[in-house]
Backbone as CSV, one residue per row, in Angstrom:
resi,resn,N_x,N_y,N_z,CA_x,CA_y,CA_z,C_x,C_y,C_z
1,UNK,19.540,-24.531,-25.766,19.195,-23.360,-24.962,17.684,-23.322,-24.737
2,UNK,17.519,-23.183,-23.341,15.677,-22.740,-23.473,14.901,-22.104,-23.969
3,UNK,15.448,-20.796,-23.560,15.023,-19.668,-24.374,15.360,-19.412,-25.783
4,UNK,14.501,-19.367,-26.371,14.749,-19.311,-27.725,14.871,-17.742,-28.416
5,UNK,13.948,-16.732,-27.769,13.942,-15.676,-27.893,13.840,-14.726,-26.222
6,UNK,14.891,-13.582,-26.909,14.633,-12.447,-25.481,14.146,-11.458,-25.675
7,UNK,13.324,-10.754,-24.963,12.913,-9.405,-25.913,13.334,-8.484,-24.549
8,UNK,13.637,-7.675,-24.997,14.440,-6.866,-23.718,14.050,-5.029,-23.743
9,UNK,13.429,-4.753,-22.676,13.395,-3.258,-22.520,14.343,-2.723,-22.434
10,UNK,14.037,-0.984,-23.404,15.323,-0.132,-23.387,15.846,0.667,-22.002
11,UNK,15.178,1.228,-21.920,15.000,2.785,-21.120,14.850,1.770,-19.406
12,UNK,15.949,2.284,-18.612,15.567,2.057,-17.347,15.386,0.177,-17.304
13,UNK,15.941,-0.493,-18.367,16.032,-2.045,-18.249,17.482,-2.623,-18.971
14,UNK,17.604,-2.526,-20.193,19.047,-2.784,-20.955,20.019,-1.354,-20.455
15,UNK,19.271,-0.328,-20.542,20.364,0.780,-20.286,20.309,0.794,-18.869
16,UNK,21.741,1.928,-18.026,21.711,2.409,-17.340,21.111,3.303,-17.031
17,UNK,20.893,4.149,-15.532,20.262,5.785,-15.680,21.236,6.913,-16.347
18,UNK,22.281,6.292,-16.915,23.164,7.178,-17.566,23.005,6.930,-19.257
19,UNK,21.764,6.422,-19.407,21.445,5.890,-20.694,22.872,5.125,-21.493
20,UNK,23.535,4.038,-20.791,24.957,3.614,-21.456,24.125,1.945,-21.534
21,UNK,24.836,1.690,-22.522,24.878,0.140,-22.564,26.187,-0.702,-22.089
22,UNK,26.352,-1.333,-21.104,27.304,-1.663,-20.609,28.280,-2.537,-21.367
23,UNK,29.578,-2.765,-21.085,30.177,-3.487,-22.283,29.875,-5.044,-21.483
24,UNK,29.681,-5.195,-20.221,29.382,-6.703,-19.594,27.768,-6.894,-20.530
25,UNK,26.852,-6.351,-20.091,25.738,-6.776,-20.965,25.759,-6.995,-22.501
26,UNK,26.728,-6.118,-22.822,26.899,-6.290,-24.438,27.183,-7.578,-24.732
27,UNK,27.979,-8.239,-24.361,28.577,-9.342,-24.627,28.142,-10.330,-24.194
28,UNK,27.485,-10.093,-23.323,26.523,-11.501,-22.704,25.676,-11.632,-23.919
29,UNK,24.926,-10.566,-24.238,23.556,-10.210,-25.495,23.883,-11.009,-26.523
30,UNK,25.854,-10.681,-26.932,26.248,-11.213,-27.912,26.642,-12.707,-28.215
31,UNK,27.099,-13.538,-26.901,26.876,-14.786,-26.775,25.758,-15.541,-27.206
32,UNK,24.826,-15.227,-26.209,23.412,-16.013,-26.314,22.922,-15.541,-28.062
33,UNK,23.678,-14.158,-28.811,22.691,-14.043,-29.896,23.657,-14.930,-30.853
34,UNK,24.879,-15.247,-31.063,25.763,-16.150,-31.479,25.216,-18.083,-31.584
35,UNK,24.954,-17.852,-30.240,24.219,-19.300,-29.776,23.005,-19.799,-30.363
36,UNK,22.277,-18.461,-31.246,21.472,-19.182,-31.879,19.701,-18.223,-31.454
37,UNK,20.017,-17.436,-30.317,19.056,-16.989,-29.575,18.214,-15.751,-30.034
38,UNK,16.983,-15.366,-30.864,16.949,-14.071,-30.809,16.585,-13.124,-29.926
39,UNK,17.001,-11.728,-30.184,17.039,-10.928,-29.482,15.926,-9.882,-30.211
40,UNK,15.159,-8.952,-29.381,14.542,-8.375,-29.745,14.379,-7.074,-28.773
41,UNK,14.451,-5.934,-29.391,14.294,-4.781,-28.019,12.855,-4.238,-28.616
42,UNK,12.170,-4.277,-27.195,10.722,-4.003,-27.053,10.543,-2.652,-26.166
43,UNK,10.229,-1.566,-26.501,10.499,-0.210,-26.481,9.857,1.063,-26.500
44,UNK,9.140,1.465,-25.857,8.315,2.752,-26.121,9.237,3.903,-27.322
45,UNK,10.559,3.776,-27.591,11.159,4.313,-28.330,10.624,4.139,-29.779
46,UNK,11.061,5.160,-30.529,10.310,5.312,-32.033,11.842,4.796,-32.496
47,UNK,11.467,4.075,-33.856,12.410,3.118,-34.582,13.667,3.926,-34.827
48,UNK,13.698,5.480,-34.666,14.773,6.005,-35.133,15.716,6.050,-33.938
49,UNK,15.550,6.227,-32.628,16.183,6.033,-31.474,16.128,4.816,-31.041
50,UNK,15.911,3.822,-31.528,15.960,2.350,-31.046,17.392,1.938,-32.181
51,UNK,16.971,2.413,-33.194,18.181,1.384,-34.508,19.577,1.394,-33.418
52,UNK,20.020,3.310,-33.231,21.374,3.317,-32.449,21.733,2.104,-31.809
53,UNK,20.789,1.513,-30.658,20.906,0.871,-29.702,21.325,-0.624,-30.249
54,UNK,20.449,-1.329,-31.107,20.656,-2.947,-31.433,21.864,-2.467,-32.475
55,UNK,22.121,-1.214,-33.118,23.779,-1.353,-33.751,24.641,-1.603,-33.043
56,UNK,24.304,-0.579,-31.911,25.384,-1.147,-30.903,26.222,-2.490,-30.247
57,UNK,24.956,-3.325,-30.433,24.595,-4.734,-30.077,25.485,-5.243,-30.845
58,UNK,25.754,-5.105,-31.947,26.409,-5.643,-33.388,24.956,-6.550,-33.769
59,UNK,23.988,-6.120,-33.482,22.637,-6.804,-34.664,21.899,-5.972,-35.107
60,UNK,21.239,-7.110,-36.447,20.144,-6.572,-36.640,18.927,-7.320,-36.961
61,UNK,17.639,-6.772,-37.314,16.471,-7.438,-37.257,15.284,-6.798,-36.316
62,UNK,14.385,-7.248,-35.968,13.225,-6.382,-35.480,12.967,-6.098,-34.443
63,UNK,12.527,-4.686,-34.490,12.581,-4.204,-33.200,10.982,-3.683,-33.125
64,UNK,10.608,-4.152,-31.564,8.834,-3.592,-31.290,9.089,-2.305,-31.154
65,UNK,8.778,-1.252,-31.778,8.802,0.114,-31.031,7.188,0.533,-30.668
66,UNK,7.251,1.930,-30.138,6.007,2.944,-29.959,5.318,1.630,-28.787
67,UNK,6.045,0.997,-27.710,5.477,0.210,-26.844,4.541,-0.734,-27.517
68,UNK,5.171,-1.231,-29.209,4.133,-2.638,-29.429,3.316,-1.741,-30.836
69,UNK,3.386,-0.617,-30.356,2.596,-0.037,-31.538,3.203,0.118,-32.991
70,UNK,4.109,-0.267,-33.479,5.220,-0.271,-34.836,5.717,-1.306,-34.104
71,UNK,5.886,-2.470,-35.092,7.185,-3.195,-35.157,7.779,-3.059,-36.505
72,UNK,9.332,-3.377,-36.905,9.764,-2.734,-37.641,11.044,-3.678,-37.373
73,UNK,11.461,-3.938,-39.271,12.565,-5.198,-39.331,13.965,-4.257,-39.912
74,UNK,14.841,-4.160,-39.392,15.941,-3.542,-40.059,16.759,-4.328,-40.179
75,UNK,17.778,-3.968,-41.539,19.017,-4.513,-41.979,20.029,-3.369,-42.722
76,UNK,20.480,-4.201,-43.600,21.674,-3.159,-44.343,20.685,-2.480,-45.160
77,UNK,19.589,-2.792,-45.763,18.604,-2.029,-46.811,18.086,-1.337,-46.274
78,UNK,18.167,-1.084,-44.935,17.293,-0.159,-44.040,16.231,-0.614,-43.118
79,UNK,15.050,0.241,-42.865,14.127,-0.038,-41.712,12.641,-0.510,-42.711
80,UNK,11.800,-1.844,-42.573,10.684,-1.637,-42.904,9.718,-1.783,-42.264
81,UNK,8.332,-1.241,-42.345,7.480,-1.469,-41.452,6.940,-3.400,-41.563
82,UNK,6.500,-4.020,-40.675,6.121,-4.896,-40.531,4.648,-4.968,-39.436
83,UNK,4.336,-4.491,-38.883,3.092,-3.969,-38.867,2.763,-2.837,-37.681
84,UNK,1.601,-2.320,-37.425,1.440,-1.067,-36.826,0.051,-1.162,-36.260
85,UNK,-0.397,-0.692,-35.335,-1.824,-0.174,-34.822,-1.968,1.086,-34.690
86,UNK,-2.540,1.841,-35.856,-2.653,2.923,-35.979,-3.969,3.359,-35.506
87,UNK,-4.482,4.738,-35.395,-5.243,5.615,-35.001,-5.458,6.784,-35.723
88,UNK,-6.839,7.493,-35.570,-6.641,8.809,-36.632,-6.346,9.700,-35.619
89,UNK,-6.033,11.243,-35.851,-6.027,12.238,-35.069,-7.037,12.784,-34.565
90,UNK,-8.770,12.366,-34.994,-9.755,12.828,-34.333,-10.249,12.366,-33.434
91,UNK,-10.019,11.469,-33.145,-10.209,10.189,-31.846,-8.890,10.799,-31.050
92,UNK,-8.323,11.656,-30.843,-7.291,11.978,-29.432,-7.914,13.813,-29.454
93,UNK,-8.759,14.657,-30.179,-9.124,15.902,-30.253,-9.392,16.352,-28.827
94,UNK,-10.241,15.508,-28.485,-10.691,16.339,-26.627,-8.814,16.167,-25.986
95,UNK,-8.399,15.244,-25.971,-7.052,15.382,-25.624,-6.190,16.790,-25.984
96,UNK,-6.144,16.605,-27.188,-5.722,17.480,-27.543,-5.833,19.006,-27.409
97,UNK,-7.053,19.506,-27.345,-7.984,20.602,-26.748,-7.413,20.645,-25.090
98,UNK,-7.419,19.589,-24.144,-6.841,19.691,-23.133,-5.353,19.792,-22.962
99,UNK,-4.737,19.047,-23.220,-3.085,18.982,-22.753,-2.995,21.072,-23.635
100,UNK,-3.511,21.493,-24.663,-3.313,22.607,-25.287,-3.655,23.640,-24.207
101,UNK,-4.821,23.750,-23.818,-5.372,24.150,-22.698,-4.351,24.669,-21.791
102,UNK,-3.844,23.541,-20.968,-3.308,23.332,-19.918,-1.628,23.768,-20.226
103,UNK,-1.325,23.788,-21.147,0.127,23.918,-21.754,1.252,22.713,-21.510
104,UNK,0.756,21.411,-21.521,0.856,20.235,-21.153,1.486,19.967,-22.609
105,UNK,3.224,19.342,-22.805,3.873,19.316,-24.196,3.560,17.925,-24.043
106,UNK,3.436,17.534,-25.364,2.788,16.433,-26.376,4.194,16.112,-27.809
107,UNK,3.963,14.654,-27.843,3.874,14.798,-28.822,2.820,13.593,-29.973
108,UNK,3.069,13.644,-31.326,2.004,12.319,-31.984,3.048,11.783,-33.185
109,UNK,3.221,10.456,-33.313,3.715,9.712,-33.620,3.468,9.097,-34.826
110,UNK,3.825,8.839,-36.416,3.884,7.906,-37.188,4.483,6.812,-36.742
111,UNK,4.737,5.884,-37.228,6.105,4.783,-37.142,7.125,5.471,-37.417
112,UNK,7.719,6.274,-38.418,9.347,6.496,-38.550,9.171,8.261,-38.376
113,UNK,7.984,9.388,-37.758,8.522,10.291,-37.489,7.652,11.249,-36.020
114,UNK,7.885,12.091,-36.093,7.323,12.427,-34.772,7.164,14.218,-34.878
115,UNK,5.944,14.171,-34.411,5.811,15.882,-34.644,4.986,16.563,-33.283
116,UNK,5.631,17.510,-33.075,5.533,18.447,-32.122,4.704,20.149,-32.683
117,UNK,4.062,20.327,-31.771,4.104,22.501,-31.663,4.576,22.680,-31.177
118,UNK,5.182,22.549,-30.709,6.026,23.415,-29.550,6.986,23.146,-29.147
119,UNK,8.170,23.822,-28.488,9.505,23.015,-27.695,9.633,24.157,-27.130
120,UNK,10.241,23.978,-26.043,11.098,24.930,-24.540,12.564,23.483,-24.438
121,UNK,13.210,24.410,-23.943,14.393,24.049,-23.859,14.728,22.211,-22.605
122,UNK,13.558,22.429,-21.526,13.357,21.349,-20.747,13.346,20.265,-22.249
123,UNK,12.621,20.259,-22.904,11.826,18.680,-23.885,13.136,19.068,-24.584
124,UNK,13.969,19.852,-25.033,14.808,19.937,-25.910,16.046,19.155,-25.238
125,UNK,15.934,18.921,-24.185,17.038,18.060,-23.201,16.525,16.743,-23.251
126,UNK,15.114,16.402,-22.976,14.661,15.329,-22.961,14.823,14.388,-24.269
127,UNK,14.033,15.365,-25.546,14.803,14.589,-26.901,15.811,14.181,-27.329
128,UNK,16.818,15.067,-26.717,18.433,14.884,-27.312,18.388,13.381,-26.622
129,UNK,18.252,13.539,-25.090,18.644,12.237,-24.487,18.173,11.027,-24.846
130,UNK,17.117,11.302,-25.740,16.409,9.744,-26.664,16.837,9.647,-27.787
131,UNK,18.146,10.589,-28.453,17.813,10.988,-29.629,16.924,10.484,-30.945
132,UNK,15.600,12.238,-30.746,14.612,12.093,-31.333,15.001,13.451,-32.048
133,UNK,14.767,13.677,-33.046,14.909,14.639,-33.769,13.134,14.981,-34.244
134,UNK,12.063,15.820,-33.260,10.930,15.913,-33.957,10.508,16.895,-34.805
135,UNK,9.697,16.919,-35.641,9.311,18.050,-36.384,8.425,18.471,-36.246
136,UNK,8.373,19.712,-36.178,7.853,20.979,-35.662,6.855,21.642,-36.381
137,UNK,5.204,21.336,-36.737,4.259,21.868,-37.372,4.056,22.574,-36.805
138,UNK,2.837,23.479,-37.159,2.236,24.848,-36.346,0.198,23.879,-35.856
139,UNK,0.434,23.136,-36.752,-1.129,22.118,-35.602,-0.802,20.556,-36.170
140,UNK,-0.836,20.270,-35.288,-0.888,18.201,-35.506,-2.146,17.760,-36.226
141,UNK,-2.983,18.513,-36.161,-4.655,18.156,-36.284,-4.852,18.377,-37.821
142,UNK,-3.436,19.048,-38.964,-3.540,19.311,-39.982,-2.823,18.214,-40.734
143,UNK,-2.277,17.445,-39.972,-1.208,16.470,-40.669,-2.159,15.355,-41.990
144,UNK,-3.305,14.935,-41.132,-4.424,14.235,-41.800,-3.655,12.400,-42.151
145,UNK,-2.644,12.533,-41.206,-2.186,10.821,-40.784,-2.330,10.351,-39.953
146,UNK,-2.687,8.576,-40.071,-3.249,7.692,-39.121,-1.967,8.008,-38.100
147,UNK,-2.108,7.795,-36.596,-0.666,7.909,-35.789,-0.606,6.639,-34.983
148,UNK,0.648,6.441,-34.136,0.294,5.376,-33.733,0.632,5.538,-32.247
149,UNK,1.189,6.799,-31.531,0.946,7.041,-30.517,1.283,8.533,-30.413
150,UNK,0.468,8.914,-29.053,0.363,10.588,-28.829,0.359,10.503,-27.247
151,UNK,1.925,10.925,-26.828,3.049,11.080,-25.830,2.576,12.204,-24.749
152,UNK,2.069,12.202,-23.910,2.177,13.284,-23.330,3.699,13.474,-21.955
153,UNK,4.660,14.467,-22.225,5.897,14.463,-21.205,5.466,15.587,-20.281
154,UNK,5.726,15.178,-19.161,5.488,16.275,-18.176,5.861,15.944,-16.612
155,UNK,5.934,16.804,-15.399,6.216,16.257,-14.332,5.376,15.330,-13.482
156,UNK,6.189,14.501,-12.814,4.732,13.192,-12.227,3.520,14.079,-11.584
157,UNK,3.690,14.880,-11.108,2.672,15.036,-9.999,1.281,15.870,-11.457
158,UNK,2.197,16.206,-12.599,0.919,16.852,-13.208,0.278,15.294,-14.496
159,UNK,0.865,14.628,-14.527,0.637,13.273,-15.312,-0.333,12.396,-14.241
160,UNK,-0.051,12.655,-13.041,-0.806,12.123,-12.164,-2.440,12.539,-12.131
161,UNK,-2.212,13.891,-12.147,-3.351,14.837,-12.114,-4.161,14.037,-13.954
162,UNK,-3.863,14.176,-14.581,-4.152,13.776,-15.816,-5.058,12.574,-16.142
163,UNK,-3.997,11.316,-15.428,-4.204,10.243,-15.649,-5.492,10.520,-14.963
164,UNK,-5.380,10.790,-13.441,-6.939,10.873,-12.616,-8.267,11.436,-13.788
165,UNK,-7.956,12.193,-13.839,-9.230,12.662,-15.049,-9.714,12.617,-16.203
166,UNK,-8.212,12.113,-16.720,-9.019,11.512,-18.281,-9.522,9.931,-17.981
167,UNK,-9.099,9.026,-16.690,-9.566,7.811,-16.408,-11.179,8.147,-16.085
168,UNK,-11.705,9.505,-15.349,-12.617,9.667,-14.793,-13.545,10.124,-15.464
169,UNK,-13.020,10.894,-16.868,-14.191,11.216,-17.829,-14.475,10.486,-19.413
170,UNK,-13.384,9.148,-19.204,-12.676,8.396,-20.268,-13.055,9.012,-21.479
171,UNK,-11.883,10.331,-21.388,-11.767,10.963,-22.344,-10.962,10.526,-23.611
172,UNK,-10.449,9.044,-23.303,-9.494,8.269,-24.440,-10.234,7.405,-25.196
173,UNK,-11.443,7.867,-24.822,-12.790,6.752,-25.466,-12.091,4.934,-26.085
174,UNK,-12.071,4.805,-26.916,-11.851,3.238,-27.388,-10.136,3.251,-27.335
175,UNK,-9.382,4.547,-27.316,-8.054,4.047,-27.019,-7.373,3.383,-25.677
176,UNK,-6.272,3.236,-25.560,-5.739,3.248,-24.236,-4.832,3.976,-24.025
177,UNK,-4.822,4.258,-22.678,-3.906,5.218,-22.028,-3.100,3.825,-20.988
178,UNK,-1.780,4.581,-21.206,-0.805,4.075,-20.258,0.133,4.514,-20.052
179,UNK,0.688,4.437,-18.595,2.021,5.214,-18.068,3.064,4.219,-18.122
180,UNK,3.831,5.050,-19.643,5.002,4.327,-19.449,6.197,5.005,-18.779
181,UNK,6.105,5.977,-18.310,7.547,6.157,-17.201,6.899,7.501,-16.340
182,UNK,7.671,7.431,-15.493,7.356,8.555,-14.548,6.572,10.039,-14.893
183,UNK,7.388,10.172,-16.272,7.302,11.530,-16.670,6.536,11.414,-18.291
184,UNK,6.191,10.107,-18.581,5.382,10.053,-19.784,3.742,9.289,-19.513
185,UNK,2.991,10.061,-20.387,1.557,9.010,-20.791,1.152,8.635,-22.320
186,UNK,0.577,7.679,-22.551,0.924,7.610,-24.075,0.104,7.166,-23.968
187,UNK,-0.676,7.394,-25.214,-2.253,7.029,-25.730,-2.352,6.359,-26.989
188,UNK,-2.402,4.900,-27.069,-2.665,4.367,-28.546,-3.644,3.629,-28.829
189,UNK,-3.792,2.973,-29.896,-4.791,1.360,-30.434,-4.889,0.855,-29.153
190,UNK,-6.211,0.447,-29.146,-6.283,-0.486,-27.401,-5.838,-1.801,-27.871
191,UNK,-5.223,-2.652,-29.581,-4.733,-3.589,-29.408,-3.093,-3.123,-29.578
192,UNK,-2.953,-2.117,-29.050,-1.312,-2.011,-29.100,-0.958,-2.115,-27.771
193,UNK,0.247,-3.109,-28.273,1.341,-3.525,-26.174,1.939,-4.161,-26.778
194,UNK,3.223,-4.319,-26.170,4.551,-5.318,-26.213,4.149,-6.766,-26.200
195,UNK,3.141,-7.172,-25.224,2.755,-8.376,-25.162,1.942,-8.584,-27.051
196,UNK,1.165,-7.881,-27.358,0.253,-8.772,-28.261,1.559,-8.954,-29.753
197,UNK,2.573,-7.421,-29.964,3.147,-7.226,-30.363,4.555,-8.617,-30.569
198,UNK,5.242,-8.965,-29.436,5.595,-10.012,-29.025,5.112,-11.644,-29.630
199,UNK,3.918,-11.869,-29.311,3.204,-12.713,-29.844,3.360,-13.083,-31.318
200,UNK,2.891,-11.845,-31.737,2.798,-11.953,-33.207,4.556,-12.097,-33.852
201,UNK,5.446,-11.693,-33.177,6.647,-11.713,-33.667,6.972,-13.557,-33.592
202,UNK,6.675,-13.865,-32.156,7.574,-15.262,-31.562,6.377,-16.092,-32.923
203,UNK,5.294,-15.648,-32.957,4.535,-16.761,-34.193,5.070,-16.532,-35.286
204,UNK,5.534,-15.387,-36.098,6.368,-15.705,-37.206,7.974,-16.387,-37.066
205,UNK,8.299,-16.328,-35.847,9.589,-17.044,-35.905,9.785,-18.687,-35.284
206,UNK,8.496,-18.933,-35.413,7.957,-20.621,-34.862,8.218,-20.376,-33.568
207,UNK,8.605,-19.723,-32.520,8.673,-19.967,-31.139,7.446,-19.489,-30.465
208,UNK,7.542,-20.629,-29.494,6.298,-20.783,-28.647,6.668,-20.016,-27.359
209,UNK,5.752,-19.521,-26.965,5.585,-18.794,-25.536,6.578,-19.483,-24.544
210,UNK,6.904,-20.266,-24.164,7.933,-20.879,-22.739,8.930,-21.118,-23.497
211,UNK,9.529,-20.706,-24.449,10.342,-20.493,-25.154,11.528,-19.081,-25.323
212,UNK,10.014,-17.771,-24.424,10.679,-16.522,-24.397,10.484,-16.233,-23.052
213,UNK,11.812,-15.290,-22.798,11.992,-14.475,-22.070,12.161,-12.805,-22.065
214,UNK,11.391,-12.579,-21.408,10.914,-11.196,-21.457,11.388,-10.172,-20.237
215,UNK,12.566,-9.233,-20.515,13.038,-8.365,-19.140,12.740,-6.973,-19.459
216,UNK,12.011,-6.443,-17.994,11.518,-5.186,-18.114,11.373,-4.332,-16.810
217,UNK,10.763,-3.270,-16.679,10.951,-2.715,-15.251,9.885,-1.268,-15.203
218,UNK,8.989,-1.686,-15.837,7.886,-0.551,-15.990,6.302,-1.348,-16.236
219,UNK,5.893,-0.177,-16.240,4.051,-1.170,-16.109,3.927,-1.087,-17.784
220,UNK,4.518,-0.517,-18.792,4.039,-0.809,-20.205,4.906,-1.945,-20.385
221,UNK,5.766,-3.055,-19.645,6.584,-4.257,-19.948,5.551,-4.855,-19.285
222,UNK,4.644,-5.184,-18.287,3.711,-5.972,-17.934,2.952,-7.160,-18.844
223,UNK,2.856,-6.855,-20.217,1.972,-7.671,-21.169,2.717,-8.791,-21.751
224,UNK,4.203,-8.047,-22.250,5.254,-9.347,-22.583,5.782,-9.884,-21.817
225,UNK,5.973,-9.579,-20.283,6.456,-10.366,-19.015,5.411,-11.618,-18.998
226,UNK,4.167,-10.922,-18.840,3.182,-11.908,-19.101,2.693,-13.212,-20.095
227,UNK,3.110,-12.668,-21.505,3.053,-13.187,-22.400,4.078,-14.531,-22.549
228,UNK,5.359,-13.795,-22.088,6.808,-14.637,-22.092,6.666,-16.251,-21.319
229,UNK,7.297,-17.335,-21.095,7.308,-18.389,-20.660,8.087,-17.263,-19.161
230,UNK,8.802,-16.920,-18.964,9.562,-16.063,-17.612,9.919,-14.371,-17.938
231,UNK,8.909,-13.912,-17.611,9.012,-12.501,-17.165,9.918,-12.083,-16.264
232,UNK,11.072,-11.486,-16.006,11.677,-11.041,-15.468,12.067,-9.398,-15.421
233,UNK,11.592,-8.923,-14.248,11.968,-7.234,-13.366,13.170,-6.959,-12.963
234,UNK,13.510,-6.028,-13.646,14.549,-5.420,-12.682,14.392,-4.731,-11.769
235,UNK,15.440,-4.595,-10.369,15.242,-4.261,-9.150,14.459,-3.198,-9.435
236,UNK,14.788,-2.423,-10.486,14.337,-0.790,-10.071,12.818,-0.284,-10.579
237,UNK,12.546,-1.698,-10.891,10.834,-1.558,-10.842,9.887,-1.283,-10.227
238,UNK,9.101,-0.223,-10.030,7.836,-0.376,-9.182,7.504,-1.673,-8.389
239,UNK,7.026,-1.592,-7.203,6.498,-3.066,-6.722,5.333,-3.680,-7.397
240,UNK,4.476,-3.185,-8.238,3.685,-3.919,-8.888,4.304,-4.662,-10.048
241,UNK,5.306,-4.110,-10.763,5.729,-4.825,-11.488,6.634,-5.679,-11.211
242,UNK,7.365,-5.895,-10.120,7.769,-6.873,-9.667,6.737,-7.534,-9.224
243,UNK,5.875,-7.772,-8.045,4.318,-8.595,-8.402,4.278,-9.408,-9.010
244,UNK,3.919,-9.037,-10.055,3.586,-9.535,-11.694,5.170,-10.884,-12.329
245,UNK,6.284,-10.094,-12.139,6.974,-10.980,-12.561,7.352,-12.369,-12.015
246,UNK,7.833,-13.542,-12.824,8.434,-14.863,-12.650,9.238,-14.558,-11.884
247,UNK,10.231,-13.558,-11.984,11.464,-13.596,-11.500,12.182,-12.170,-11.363
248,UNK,12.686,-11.966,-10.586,13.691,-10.212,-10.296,14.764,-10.433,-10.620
249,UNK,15.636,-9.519,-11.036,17.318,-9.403,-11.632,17.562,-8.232,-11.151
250,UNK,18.839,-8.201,-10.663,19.658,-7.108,-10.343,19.260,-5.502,-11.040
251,UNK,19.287,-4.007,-10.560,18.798,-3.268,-11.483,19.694,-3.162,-13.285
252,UNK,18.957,-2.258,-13.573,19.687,-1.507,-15.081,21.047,-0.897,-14.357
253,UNK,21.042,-0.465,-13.545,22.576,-0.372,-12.699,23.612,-1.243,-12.411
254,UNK,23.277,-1.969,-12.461,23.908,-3.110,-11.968,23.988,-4.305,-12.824
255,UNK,23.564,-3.927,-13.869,23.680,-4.883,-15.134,23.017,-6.378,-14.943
256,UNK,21.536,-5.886,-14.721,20.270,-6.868,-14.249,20.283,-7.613,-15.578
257,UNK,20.228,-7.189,-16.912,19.930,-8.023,-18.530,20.989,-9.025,-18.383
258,UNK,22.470,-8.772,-17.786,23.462,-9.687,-18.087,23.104,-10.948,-17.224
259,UNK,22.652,-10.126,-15.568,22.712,-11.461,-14.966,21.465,-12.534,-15.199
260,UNK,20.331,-11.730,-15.681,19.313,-12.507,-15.700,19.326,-13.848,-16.733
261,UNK,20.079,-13.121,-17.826,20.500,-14.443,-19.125,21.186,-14.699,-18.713
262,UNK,22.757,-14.809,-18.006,23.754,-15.645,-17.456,22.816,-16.804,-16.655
263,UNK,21.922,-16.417,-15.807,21.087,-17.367,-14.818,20.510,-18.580,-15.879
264,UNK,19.549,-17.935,-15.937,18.612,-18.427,-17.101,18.591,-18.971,-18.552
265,UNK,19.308,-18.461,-19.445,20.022,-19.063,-20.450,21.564,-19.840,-20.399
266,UNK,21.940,-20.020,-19.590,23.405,-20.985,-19.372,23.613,-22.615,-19.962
């Protein structure tokens, strides 16, 4: 087989917009992972809403979460960390002071938990649908833990507004900011991404770069498309990120993960 490893996006790439995993993709996943191939889901999801997903798979083993920022090896003993790019909470404060400001919901991230001020019933729909179960302090700024990302959810046109001005007063000083979906911005380690994340995985498992394949359909999959020997987009990607990729596959609708490894790994 060529590919030796796949690392595959969750949200809007392996799933449908009905967040389902298809039983055709399942089984393709499960072939090629039979054959010898690993699989890896690379994920803005926090490790506790990712495990569901590769159970599903019938595997286990490591998964990139927090977009590269936690990776994290699970089995029957459970989840362990394997490494992280963390951050303190005073390096995101002007952020914080703003999105508060503005009434802009947030949230900030360990590897295995996630804490919020606030909820309205909108984010209480949004969590269920990731299932995230977060916990609910009265200030984040008291927690006094390194984090490894701080989420801002909100509608495009006000994330838009955002992105414009914290790019313009680079109010994220040495972090990075990036839009990983329509309705999210996430701020971490400027060495956190799927790509560097990726890397470091395919080097502990002896595989070399043209070795992996990497499917995704958002601009935070850009680094491991890149990284991968064949990057591959699904239809329902932005045109820049198609751009960027080796190759296009059918959407997350249409069960783009199955056909792209049927093509490509055969």
């Amino acid at each position: 087989m060529k590919y030796k490893l796949i690392a595959l996006d969750v949200d809007g790439t392996l799933l449908n917009d009905q967040y389902v995993l298809t039983d055709k993709t399942k089984q393709t996943i499960q072939e090629v992972h039979d054959a010898g191939c690993h699989i890896v889901l690379c994920t803005g999801r926090a490790p506790a809403s990712t495990l569901p997903i590769l159970q599903e798979l019938g595997l286990e083993g490591t998964m990139i979460t927090h977009n590269g920022a936690a990776t994290v090896h699970a089995d029957e003993q459970g989840q362990t960390l394997v490494n992280e790019f963390a951050f303190s909470l005073q390096e995101i404060q002007p952020m914080l002071d703003y999105v508060r400001k503005d009434g802009i919901h947030f949230d900030v991230c360990t590897p295995f938990n996630m804490y919020i001020e606030r909820i309205g019933e909108y984010e209480k729909q949004m969590y269920k649908k990731f299932m995230i179960d977060p916990k609910l302090v009265t200030d984040v700024s008291e927690l006094q833990l390194p984090i490894v990302k701080f989420t801002l959810f909100a509608k495009p046109e006000v994330l838009d507004r955002v992105e414009q001005e914290w790019e313009a007063q680079k109010l994220y000083g040495s972090l990075r900011m990036i839009r990983s979906g329509d309705l999210f911005i996430d701020v971490m380690n400027a060495k956190a991404n799927k790509g560097n994340a990726l890397k470091a995985l395919a080097t502990t498992l002896e595989v070399e770069a043209n070795e992996v394949m990497a499917i995704g359909n958002y601009y935070n999959d850009l680094e491991m498309m890149a990284f991968a020997g064949l990057g591959v987009a699904v239809a329902n990607s932005p045109e820049g990120v198609k751009q960027a990729a080796d190759a296009i596959t059918a959407s997350n609708n249409e069960d783009g993960v199955h056909e792209a490894i049927a093509k490509y790994c055969s």
